[in-house]
N, C-alpha and C positions, 0 to 999 in steps of 0.2 A: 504494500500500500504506500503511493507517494503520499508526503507531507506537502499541503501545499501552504504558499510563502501566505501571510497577511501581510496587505497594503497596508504598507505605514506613510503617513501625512504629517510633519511637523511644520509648526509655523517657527524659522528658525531666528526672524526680524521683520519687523512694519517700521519703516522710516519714511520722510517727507523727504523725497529726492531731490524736488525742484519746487520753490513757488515765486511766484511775479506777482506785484501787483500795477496795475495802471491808473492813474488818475486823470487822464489827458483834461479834464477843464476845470482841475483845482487854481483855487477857492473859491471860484464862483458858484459850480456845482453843491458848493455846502451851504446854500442860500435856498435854493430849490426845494420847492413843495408835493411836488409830484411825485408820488409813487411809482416805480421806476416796473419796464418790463424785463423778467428774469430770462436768460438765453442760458440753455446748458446744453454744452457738447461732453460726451465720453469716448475715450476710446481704450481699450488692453492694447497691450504688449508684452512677450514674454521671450524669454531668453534660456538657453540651458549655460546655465555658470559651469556645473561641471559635474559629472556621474549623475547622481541623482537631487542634486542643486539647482535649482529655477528662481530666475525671477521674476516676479509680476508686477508689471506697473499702471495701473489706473490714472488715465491721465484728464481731467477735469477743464474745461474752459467756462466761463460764466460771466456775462457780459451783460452788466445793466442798464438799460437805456432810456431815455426818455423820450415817450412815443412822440410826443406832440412835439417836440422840440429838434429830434429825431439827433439826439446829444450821448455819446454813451458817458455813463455816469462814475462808470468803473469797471477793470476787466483785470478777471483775478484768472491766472493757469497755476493750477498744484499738480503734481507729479505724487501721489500719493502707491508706494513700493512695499515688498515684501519677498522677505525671500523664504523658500521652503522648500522641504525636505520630502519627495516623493519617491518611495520608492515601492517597489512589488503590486505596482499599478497595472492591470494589463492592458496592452498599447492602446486598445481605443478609449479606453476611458480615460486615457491621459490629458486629452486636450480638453473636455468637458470640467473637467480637476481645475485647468488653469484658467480658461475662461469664466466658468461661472462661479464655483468656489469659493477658486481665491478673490477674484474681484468684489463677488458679495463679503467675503472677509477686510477688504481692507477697504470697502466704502466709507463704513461709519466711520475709520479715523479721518477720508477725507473730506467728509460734509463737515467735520469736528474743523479739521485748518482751515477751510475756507469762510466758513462761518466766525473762526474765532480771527482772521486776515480782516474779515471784512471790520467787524466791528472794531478793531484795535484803529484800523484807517476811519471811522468817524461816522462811520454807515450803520444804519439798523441792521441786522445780523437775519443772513440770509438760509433758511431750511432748504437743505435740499430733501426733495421727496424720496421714497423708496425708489431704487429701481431695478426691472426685471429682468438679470445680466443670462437669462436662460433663453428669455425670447432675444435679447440681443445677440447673444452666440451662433442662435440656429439663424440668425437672419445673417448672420455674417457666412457664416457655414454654408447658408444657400447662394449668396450673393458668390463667392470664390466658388461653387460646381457651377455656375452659371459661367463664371469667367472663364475656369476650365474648359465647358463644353465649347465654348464661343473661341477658342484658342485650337482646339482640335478640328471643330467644324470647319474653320479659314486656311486650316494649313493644305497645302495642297504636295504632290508628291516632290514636283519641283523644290517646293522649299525646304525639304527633308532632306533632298540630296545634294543640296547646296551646302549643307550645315557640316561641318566639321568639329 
């Protein structure tokens, strides 16, 4: 009878990799009454550091604007990282691990920086909402076999036998 391995998952560090923040129309902007509109971008990234060593990085854009003024008000990018210990994962569940996972794992510290960026800079402290990094995955997962198929459907023999 084999023994089989148990997938082990450690979170080995959460650190703030990068953050920026923008002010482009201080100090006037701090006069301003208008309730501002919230713009949030996300994207992953993940890396293999080395054997069973990965890193994830959650990267965050959020850009407040002023509808009527059409003014951004502040524009904050965090780099919110993690690095962890996966191993005895079997290979296709590995990238669901890194996409949704980890990224649901190191959200909350980075609604926590950007929220606590914002209000340190002079601004009412901005919530970011849950979000659902599982339909993001699969959308991203379908968007690259679309790219895929659109990459094979175009090649033609000629450019096969060109390639070296």
């Amino acid at each position: 009878m084999t023994e089989q391995k148990q997938p082990v998952f450690v979170i080995e560090k959460i650190y703030a990799k990068d953050i920026s923040l923008e002010i482009p129309s201080a100090p006037q902007i701090f006069l301003e009454r208008e309730a501002p509109e919230i713009n949030l971008q996300l994207d992953t990234k993940d890396a293999l550091i080395n054997g069973d060593i990965h890193e994830v990085v959650l990267t965050a854009t959020v850009t407040a604007r002023l509808k009527e003024k059409d003014v951004v008000m502040f524009l904050v990018e965090a780099h919110q990282a993690g690095i962890f210990r996966i191993k005895d994962v079997p290979g296709d569940d590995i990238e669901p691990v890194l996409g949704i996972l980890c990224p649901n794992i190191l959200f909350p510290y980075l609604r926590e920086t950007i929220s606590d960026i914002v209000t340190r800079a002079g601004f009412p402290a901005v919530i970011l909402n849950p979000v659902n990094f599982d339909a993001i995955y699969q959308q991203k997962k379908q968007q690259q076999e679309q790219a895929d198929s659109a990459t094979q459907n175009n090649s033609s023999p000629l450019d096969s036998a060109t390639k070296h």
